[in-house]
PAZAPA-4460 file (N, C-alpha, C; in steps of 0.05 Angstrom, whole numbers, plus 32768, in hexadecimal, padded with zeros to 4 digits):
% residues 258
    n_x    n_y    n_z   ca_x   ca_y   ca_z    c_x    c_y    c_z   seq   type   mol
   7C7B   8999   834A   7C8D   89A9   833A   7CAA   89A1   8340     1      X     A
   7CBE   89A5   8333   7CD7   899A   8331   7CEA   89AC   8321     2      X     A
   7CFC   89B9   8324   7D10   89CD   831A   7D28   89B6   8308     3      X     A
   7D34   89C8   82F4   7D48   89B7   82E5   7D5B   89D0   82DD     4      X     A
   7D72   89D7   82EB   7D83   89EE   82DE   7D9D   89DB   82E0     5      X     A
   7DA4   89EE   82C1   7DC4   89E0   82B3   7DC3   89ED   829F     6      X     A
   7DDB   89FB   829E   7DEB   8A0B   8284   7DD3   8A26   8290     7      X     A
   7DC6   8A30   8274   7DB5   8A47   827A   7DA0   8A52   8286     8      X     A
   7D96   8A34   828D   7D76   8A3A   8291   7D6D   8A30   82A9     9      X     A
   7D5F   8A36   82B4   7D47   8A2B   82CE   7D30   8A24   82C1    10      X     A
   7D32   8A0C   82D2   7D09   8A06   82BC   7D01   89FD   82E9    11      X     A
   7CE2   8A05   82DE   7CD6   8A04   82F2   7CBE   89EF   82E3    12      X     A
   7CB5   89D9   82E8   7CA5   89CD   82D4   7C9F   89B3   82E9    13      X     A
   7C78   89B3   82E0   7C72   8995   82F2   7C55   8991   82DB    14      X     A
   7C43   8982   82EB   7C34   897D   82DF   7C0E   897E   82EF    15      X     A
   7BFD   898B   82EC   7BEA   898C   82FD   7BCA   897D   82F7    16      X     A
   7BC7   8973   830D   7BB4   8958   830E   7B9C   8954   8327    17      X     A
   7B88   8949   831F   7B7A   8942   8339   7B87   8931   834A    18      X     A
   7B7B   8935   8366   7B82   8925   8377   7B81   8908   8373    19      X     A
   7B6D   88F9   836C   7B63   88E0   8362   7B73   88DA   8342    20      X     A
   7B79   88EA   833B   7B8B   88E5   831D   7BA1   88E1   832F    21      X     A
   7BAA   88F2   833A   7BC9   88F1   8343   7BD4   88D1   8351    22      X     A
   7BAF   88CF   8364   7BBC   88AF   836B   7BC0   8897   8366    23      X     A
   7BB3   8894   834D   7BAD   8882   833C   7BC4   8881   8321    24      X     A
   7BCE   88A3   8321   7BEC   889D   830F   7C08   8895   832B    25      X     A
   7C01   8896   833E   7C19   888D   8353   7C18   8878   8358    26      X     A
   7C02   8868   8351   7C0C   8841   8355   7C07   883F   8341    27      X     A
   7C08   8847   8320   7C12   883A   830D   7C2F   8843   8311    28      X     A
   7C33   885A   8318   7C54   8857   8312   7C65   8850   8320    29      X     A
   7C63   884D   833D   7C65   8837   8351   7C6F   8821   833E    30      X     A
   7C5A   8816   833A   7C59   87F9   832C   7C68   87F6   8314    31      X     A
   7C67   8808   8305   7C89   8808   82ED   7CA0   880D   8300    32      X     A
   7CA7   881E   8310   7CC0   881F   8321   7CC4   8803   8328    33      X     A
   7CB7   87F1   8332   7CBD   87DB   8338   7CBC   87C4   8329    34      X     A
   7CB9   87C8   830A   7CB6   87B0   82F9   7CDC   87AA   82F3    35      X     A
   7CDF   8793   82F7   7CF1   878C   82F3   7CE9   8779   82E7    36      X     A
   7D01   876C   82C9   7D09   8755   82B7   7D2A   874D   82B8    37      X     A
   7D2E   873A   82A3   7D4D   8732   829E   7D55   874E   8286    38      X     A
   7D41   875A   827C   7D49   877B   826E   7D41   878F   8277    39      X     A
   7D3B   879A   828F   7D2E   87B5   8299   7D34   87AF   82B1    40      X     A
   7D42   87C6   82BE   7D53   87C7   82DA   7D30   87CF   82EC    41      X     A
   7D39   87C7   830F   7D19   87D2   8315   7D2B   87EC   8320    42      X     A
   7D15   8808   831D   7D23   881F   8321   7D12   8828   8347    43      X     A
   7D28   8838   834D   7D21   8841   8368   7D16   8858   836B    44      X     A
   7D1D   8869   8353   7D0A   8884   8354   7D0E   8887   8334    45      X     A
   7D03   8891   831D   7D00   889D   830C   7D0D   88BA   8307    46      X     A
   7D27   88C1   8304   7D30   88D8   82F8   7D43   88DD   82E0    47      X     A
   7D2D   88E6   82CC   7D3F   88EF   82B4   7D56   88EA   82A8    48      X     A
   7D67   88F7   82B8   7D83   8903   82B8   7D91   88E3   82B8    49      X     A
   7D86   88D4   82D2   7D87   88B7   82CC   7D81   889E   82B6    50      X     A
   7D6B   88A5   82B1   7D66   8899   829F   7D74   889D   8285    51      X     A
   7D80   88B3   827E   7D8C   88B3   8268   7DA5   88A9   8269    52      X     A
   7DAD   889E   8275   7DC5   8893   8281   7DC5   887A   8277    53      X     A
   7DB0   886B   8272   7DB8   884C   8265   7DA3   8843   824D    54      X     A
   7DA9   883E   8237   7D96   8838   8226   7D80   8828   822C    55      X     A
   7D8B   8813   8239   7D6E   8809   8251   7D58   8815   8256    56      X     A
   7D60   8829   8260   7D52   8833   827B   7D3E   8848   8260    57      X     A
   7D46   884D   824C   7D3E   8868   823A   7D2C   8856   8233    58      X     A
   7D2A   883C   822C   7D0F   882B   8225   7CFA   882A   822D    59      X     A
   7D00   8833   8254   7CED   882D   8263   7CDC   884A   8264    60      X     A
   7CE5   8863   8257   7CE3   887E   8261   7CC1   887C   8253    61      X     A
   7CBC   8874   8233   7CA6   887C   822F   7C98   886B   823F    62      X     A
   7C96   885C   824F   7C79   884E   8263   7C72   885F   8272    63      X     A
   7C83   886A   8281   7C78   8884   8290   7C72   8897   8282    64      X     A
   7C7B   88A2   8274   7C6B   88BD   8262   7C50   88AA   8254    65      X     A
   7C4C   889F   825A   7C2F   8895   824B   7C1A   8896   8269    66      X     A
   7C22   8894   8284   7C15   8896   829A   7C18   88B5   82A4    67      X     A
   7C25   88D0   8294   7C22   88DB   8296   7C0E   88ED   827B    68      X     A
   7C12   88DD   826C   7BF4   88E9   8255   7BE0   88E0   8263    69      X     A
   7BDB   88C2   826E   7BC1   88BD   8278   7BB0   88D5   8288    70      X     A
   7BCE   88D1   82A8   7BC5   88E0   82B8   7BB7   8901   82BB    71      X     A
   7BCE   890E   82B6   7BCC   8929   82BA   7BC1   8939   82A3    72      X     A
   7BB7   8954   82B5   7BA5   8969   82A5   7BB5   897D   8293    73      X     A
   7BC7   8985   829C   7BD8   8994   8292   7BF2   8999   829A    74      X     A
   7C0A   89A5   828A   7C25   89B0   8291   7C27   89C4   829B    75      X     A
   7C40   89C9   82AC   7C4B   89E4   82AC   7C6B   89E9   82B0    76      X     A
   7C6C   89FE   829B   7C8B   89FC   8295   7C8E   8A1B   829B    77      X     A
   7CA3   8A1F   82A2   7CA8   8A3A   82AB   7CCC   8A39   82A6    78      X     A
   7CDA   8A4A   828E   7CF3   8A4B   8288   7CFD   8A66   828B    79      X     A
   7D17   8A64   8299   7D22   8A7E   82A1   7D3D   8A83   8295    80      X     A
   7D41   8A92   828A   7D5D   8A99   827F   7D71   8AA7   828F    81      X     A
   7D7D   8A8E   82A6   7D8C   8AA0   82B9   7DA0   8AAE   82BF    82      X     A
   7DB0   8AAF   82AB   7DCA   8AC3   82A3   7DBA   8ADE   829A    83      X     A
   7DAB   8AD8   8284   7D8E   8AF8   827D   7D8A   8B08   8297    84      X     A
   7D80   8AF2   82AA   7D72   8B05   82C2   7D86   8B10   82D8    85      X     A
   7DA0   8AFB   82DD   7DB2   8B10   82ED   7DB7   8B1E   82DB    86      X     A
   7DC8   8B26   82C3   7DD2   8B40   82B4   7DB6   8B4C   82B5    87      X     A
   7D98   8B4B   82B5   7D8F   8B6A   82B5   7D89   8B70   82D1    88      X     A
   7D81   8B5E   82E2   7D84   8B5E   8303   7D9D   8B77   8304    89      X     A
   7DB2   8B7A   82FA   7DC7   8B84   830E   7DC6   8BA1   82FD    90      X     A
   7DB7   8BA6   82EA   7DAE   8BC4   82DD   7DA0   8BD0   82F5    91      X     A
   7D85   8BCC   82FB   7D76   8BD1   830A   7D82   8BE5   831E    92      X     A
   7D7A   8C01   8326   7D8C   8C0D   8337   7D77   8C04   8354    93      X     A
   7D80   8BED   8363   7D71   8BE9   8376   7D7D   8BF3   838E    94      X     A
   7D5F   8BFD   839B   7D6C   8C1B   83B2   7D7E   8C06   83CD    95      X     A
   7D92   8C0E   83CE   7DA3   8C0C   83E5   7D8D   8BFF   8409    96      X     A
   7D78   8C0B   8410   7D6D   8C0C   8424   7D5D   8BFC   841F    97      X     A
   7D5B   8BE7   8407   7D4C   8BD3   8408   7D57   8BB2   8410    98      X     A
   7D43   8BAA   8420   7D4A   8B8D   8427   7D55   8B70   8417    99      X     A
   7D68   8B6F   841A   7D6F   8B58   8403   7D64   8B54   83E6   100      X     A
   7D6E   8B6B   83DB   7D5A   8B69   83BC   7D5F   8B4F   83B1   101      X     A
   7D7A   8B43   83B1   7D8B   8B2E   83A0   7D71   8B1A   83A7   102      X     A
   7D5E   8B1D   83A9   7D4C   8B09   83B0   7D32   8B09   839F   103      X     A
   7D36   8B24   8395   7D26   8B27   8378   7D2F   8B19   8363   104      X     A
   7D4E   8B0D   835E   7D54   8AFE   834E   7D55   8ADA   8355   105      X     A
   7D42   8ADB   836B   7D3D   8AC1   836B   7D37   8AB2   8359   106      X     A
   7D3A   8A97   8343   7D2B   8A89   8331   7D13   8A81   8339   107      X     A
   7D0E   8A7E   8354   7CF3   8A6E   8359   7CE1   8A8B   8356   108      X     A
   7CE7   8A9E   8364   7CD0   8AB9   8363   7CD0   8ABE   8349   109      X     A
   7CE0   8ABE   8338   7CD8   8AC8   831F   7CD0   8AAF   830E   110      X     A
   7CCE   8A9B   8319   7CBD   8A7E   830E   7CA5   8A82   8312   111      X     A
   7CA2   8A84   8328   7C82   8A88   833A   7C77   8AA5   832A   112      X     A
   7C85   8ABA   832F   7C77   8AD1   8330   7C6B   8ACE   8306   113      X     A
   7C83   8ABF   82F4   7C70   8AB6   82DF   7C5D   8AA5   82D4   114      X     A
   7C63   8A89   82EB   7C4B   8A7D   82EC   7C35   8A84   82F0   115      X     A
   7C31   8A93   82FE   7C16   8AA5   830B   7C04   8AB0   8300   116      X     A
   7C21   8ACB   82E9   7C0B   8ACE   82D7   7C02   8ABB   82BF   117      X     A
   7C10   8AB4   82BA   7C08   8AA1   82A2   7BF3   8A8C   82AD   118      X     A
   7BEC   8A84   82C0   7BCF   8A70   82CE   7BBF   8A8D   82D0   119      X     A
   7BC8   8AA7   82D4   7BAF   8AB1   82D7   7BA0   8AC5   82C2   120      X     A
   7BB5   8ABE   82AA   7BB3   8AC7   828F   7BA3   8AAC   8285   121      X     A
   7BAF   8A96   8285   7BA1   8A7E   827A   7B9C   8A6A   828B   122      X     A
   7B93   8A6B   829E   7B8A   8A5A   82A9   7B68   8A52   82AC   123      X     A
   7B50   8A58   829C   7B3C   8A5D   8292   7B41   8A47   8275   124      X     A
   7B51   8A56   826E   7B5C   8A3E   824E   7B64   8A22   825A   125      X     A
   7B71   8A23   8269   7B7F   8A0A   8274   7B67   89F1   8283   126      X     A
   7B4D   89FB   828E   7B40   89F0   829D   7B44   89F9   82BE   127      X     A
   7B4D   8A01   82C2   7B57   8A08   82E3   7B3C   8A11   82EC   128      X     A
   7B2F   8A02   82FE   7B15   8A0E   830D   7B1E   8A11   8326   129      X     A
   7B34   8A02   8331   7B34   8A12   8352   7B51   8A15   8355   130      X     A
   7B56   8A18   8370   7B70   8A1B   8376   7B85   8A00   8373   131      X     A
   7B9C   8A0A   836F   7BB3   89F9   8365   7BC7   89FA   837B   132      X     A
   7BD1   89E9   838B   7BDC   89E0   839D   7C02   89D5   8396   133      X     A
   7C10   89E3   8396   7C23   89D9   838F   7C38   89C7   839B   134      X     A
   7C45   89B0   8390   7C5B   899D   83A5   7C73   89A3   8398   135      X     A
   7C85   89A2   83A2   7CA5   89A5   839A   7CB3   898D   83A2   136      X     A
   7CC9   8985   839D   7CD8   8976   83A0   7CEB   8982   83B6   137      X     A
   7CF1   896A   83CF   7CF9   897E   83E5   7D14   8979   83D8   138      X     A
   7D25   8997   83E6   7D45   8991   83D9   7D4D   89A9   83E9   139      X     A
   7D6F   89B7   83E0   7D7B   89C8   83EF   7D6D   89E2   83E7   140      X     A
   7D60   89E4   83DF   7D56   8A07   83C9   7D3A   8A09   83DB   141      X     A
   7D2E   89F1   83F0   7D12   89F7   83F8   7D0D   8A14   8402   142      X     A
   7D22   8A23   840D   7D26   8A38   841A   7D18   8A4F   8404   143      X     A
   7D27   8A47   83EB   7D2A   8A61   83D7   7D0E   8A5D   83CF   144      X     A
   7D0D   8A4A   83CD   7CE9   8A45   83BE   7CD8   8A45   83D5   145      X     A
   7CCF   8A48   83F2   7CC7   8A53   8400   7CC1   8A75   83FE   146      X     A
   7CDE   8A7F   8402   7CE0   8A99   840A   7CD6   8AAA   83EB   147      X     A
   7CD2   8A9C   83D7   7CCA   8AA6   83B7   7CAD   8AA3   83BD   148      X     A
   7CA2   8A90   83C9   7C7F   8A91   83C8   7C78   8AA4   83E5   149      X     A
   7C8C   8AA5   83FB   7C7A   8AB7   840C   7C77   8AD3   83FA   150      X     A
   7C90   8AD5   83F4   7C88   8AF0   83E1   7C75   8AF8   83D3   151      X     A
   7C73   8ADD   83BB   7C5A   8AE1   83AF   7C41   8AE0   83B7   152      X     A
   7C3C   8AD9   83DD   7C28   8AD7   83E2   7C1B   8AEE   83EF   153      X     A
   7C2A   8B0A   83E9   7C2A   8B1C   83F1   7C12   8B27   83E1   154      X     A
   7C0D   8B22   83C3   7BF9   8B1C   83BB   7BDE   8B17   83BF   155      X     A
   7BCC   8B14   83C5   7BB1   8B0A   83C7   7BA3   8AF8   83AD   156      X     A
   7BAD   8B04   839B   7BA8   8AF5   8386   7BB2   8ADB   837A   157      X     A
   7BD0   8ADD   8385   7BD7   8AC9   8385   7BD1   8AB1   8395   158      X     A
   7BC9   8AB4   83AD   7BC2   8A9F   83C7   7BA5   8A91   83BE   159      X     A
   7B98   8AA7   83AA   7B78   8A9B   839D   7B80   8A8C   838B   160      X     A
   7B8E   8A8B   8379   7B99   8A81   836C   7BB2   8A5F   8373   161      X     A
   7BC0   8A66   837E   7BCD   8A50   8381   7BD2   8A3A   83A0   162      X     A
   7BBC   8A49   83A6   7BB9   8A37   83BF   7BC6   8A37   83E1   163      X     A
   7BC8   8A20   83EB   7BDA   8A21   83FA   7BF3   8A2A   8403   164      X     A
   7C05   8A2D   8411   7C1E   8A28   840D   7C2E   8A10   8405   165      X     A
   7C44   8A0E   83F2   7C50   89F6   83E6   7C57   89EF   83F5   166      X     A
   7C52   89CF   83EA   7C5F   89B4   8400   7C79   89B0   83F9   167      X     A
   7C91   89A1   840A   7C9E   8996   8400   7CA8   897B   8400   168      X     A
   7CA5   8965   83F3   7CA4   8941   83F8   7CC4   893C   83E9   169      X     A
   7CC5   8925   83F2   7CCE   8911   83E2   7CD6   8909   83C8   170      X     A
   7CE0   890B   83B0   7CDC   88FB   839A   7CD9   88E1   8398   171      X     A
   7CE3   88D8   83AB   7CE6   88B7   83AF   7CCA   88B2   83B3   172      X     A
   7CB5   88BA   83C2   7CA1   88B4   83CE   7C8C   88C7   83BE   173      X     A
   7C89   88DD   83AB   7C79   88E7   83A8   7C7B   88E4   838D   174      X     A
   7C6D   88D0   8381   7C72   88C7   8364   7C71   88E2   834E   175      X     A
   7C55   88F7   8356   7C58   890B   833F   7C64   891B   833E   176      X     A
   7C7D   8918   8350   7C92   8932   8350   7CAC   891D   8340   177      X     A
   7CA8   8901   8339   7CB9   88F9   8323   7CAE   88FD   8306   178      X     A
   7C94   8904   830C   7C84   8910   82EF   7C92   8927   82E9   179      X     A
   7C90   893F   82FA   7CA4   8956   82FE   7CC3   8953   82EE   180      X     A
   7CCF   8941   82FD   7CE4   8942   82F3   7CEA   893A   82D7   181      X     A
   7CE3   892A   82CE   7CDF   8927   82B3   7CD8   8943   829F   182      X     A
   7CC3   894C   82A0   7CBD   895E   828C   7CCC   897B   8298   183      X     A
   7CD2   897B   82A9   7CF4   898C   82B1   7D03   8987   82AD   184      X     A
   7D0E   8973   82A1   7D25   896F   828A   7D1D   8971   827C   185      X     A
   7D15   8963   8267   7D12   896C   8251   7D06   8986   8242   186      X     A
   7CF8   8995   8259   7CF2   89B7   824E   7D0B   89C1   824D   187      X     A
   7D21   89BC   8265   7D3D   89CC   825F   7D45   89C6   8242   188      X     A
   7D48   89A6   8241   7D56   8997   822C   7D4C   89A5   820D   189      X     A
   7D31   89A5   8203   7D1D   89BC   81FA   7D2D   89D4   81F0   190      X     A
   7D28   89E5   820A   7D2A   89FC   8202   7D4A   8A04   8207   191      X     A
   7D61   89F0   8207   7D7F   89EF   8205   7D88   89F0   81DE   192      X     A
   7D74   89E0   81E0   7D76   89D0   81B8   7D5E   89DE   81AC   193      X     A
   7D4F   89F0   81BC   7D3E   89F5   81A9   7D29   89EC   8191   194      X     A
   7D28   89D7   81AA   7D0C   89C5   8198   7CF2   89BE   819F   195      X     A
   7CEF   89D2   81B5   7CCF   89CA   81C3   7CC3   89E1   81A4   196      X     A
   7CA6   89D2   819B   7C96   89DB   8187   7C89   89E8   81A2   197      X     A
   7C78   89FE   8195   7C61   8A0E   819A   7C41   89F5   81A0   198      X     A
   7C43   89EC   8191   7C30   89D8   8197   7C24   89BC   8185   199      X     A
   7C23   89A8   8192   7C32   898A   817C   7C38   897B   818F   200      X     A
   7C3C   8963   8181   7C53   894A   8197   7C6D   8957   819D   201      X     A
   7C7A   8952   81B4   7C88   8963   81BB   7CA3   8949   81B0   202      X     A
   7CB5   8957   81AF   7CDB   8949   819F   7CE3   8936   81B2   203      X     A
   7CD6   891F   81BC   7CE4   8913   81CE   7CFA   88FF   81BB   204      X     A
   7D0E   88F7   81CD   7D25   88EC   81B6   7D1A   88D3   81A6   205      X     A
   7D11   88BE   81AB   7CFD   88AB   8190   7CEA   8898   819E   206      X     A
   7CD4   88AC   81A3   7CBA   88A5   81A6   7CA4   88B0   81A5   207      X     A
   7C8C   88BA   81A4   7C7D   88CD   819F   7C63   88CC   81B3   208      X     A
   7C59   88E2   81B0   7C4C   88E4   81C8   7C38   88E7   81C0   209      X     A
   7C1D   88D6   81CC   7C0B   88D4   81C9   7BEA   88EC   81C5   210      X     A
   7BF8   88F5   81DB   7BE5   890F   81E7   7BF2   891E   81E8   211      X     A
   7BDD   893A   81DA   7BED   8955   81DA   7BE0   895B   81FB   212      X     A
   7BF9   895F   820B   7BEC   896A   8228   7BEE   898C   8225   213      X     A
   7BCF   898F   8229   7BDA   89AF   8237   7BEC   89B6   8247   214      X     A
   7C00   89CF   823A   7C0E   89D8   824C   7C19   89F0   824A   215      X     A
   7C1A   89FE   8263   7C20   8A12   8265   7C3E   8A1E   8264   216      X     A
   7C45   8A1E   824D   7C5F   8A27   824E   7C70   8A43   8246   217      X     A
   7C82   8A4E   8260   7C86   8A69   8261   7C9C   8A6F   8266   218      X     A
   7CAF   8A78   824F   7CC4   8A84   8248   7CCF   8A9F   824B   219      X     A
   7CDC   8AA7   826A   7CD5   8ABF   8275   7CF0   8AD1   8270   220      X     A
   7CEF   8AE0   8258   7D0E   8AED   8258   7CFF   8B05   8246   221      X     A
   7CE7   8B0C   824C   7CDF   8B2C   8243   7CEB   8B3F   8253   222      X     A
   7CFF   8B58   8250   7D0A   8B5B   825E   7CEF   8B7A   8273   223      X     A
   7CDC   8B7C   8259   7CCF   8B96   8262   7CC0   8B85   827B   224      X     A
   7CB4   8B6F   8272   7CA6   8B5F   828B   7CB9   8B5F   82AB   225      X     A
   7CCB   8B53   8298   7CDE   8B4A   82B4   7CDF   8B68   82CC   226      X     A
   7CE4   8B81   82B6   7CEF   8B9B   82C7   7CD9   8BA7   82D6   227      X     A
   7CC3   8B9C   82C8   7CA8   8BA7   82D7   7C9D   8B99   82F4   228      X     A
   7CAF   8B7F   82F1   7CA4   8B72   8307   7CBA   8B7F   831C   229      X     A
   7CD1   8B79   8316   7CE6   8B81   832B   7CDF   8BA2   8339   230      X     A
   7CD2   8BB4   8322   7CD0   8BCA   8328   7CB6   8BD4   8340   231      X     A
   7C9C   8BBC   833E   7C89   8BB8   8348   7C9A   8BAF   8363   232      X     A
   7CA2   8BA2   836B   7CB3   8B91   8387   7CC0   8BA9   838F   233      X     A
   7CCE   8BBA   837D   7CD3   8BD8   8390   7CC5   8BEA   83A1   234      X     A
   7CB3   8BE4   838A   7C9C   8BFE   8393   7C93   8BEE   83AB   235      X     A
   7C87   8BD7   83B2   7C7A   8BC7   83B6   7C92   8BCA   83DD   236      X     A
   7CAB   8BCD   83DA   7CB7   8BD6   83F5   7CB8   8BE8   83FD   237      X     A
   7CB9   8BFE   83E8   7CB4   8C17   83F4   7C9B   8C16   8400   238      X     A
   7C82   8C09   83F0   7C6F   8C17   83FE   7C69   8C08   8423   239      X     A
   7C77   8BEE   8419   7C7D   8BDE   843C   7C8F   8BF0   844D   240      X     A
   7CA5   8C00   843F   7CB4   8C0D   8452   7CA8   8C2C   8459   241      X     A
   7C8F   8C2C   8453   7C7E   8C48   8453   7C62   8C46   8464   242      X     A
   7C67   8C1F   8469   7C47   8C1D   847E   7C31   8C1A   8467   243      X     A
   7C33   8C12   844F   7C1B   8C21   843D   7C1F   8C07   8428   244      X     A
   7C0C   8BFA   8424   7C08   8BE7   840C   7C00   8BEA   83ED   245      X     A
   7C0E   8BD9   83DB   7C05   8BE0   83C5   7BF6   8BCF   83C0   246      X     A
   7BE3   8BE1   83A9   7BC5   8BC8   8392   7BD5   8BB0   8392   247      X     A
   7BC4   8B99   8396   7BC9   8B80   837E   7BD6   8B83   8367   248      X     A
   7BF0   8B70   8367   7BF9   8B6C   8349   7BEE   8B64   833A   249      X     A
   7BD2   8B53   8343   7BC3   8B44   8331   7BAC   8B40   8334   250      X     A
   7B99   8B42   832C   7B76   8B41   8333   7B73   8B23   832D   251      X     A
   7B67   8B11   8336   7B5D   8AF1   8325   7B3C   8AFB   832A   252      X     A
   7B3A   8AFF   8311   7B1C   8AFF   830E   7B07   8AE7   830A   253      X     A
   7B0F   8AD7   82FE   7B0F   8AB3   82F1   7B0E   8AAF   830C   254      X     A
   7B1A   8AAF   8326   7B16   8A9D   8335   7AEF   8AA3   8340   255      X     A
   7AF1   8ABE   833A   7ACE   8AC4   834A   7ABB   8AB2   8342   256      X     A
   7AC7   8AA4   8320   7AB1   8A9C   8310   7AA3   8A7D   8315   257      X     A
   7ABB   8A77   8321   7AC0   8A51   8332   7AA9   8A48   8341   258      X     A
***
């Protein structure tokens, strides 16, 4: 997974795969990073933001999006409207005697906390038979996206659900977190211009895409959702500051069925 914020939005977005898919798409794309001619520069890592930088380089973009139709099982996009969430963040009358609330308006917790449900709303539709293991791209925010999943692992349902604790690698070295970065730009780029379809070849600028990939994509600016969650994380201290635990936010029943 791989984050892309600029102007309004946070996208949280990667792409999820078998182990043996995953390694078999990392020395093909290895092996395009390193094709060099007298017309195609050889590249040192694959990112976006770069690549749009030279008409060159935009030639080379669909070869890799064709090793990412091969490869992978499905998307996940997760968009946050983050001007939306601080202005209703600062409504909230959050009680004085609580521990660093400003941390309820994390983007990664409220990435995670809607990824979660949405794999455990659709993740049955999606194919998901076991747990999902997530990698990030290491960077300065590892902290915030740490301290967002211990939270959520406060959960039980969630830890059945998503696995491990997240890794954090490389981009340079971990080819599918340049998969990541890619379809993290362009979900911002998307939902900036307002052209990701509901479902179809998706608007890339002139090429088309072969495979419709499943994907999970979730546009989180309901504001009753949002207040219910923040309001649950209240309750959810009081009842820590009372010695006393609350139910599960979430039952995964689908996982019993595996």
């Amino acid at each position: 997974m791989d984050e892309s914020e600029q102007g309004d939005y946070f996208v949280l977005a990667g792409y999820v795969s078998s182990v043996p898919q995953w390694a078999e798409f990392s020395d093909e794309w290895q092996a395009l990073l390193q094709y060099r001619s007298s017309e195609f520069p050889r590249l040192e890592e694959f990112k976006m933001s770069e690549m749009m930088q030279s008409d060159r380089r935009m030639e080379m973009v669909p070869w890799f999006y064709r090793l990412i139709e091969k490869h992978v099982e499905f998307g996940l996009e997760v968009i946050i409207p983050v001007g939306f969430i601080r202005q209703e963040f600062d409504k909230l009358p959050w009680p004085d005697w609580m521990d660093r609330p400003e941390r309820y308006k994390n983007p990664y917790l409220i990435a995670f906390n809607g990824l979660f449900g949405g794999l455990r709303r659709y993740g049955k539709r999606l194919g998901i038979t076991e747990r999902v293991d997530f990698i990030f791209d290491k960077r300065q925010d590892e902290n915030l996206c740490r301290e967002a999943w211990a939270e959520m692992s406060k959960d039980q349902g969630f830890k059945i659900l998503c696995g491990e604790d997240p890794q954090f690698r490389d981009s340079k070295l971990y080819m599918p977190l340049q998969a990541a970065d890619f379809i993290a730009y362009w979900a911002r780029e998307w939902k900036e211009n307002g052209e990701r379809p509901a479902t179809g070849n998706l608007p890339f600028p002139w090429w088309s895409a072969e495979r419709d990939i499943p994907t999970l994509a979730l546009y989180l600016d309901e504001l009753d959702v949002l207040r219910s969650d923040w309001e649950y994380w209240i309750l959810q201290a009081e009842a820590e500051r009372a010695g006393k635990k609350l139910p599960p936010k979430y039952r995964i029943n689908w996982v019993d069925e595996v």
